[in-house]
N, C-alpha and C positions, 0 to 999 in steps of 0.2 A: 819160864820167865818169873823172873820176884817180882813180888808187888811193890809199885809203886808209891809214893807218896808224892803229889805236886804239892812245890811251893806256889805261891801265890805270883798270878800275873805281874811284870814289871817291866818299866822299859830298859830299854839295852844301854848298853854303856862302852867306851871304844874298848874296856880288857875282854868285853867276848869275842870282839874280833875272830882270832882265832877259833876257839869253840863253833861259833857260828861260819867257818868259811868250809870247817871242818863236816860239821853237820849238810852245809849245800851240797858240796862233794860225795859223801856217803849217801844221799838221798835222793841223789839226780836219777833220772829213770825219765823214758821217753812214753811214758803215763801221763806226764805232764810237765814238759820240759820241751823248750821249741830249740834251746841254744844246742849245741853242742856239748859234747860232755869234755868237762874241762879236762885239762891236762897242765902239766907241768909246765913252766914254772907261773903257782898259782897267785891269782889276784888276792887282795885283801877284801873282806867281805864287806867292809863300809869304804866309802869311798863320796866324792862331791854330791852325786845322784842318788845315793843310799846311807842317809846320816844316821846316827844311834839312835837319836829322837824319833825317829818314824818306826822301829822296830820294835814289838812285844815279845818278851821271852817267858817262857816257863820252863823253871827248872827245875829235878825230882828228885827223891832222895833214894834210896832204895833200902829194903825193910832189914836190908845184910849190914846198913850200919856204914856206906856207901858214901862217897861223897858227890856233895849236890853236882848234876850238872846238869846242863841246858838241853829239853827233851824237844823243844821244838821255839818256831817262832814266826810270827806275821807281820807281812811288812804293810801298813797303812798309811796312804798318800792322800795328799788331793790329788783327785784325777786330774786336772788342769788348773794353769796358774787365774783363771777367769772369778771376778768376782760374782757374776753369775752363776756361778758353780761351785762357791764356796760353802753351798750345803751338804755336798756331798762327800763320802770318804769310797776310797776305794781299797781296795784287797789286790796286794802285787807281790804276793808272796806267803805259803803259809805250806812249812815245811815241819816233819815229825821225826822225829830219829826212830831208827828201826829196831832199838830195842822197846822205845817207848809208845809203841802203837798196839790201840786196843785199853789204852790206859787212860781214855779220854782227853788227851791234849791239843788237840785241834779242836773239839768244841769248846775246851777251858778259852781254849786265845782269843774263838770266835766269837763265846760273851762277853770275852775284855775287850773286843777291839768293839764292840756296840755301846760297852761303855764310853770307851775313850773316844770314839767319836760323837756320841753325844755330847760328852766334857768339850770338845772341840766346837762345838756349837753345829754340828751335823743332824738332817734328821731322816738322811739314807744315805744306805752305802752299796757298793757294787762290786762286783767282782767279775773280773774273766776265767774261762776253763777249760780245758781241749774236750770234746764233745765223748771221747773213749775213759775218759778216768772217771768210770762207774760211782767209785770209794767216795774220792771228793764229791761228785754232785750228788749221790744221796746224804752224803751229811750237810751238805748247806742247802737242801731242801727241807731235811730234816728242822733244819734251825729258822725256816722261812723265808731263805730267796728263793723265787723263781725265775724261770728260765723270761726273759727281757728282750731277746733276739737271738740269731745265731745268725753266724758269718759265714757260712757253706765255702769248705773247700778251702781254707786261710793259709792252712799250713799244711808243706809238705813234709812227713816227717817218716823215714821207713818204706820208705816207696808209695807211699802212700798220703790221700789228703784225706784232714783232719778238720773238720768244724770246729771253731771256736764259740764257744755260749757265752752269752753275756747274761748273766743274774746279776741281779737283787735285790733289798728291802727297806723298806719304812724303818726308821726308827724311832716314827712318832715324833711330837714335838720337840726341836731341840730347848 
């Protein structure tokens, strides 16, 4: 694999659309994925429930002189429309293209989205995770969520049921 170069965190814009519907597709895998795996004829990747604005991209150049493209990206919501809960940000989505893993881009997005929800006036955030995708939860341990709860048994996925966990972290005063 060539070495990477990431650009700098940013948010998304409706021309990655494609780029990014592109990326869910090639990256789906039942690690961490409850839906079905898509098929033809596919959805647009944004959409009323998934605006540009909610989405972080990072995109990488590669050292061959390559043109930039979108190595991964995280979707960041409020978890509910509750003014009570307006402190909080959640994680509903944070996907890595497979040439770009191992290149640190999932913890790049994971400090920008700490930033941008502090920007947001947040001072925690959370996330969900199927209780078998190892990769994901030691690296958002790594970056200091802890596990919050788990849901025993959520999802059936493979003949098989699957815990959901629920992490995650302080981000300190907003």
């Amino acid at each position: 694999m060539a070495a990477l170069t990431l650009r700098p965190v940013r948010t998304a814009v409706q021309a990655d659309d494609d780029q990014l519907a592109e990326l869910d597709r090639s990256t789906w895998s039942t690690l961490h994925a409850v839906l079905p795996k898509p098929v033809p004829p596919f959805d647009p990747f944004f959409g009323e429930r998934n605006p540009p604005e909610d989405v972080l991209v990072v995109e990488a150049d590669a050292e061959t002189g390559g043109a930039a493209r979108i190595a991964g990206y995280l979707r960041l919501v409020p978890p509910t429309p509750l003014v009570a809960n307006a402190h909080v940000r959640q994680i509903r989505g944070l996907a890595v293209a497979n040439w770009a893993r191992g290149a640190g881009v999932g913890r790049t997005l994971l400090r920008a989205s700490f930033a941008e929800a502090r920007r947001q006036g947040a001072n925690r955030i959370t996330l969900r995770v199927l209780a078998h995708n190892d990769p994901a939860r030691a690296l958002y341990a790594s970056e200091g969520f802890a596990v919050e709860g788990v849901l025993p048994g959520e999802f059936f996925l493979n003949g098989r049921y699957v815990d959901d966990v629920c992490m995650g972290r302080s981000l300190g005063p907003a």
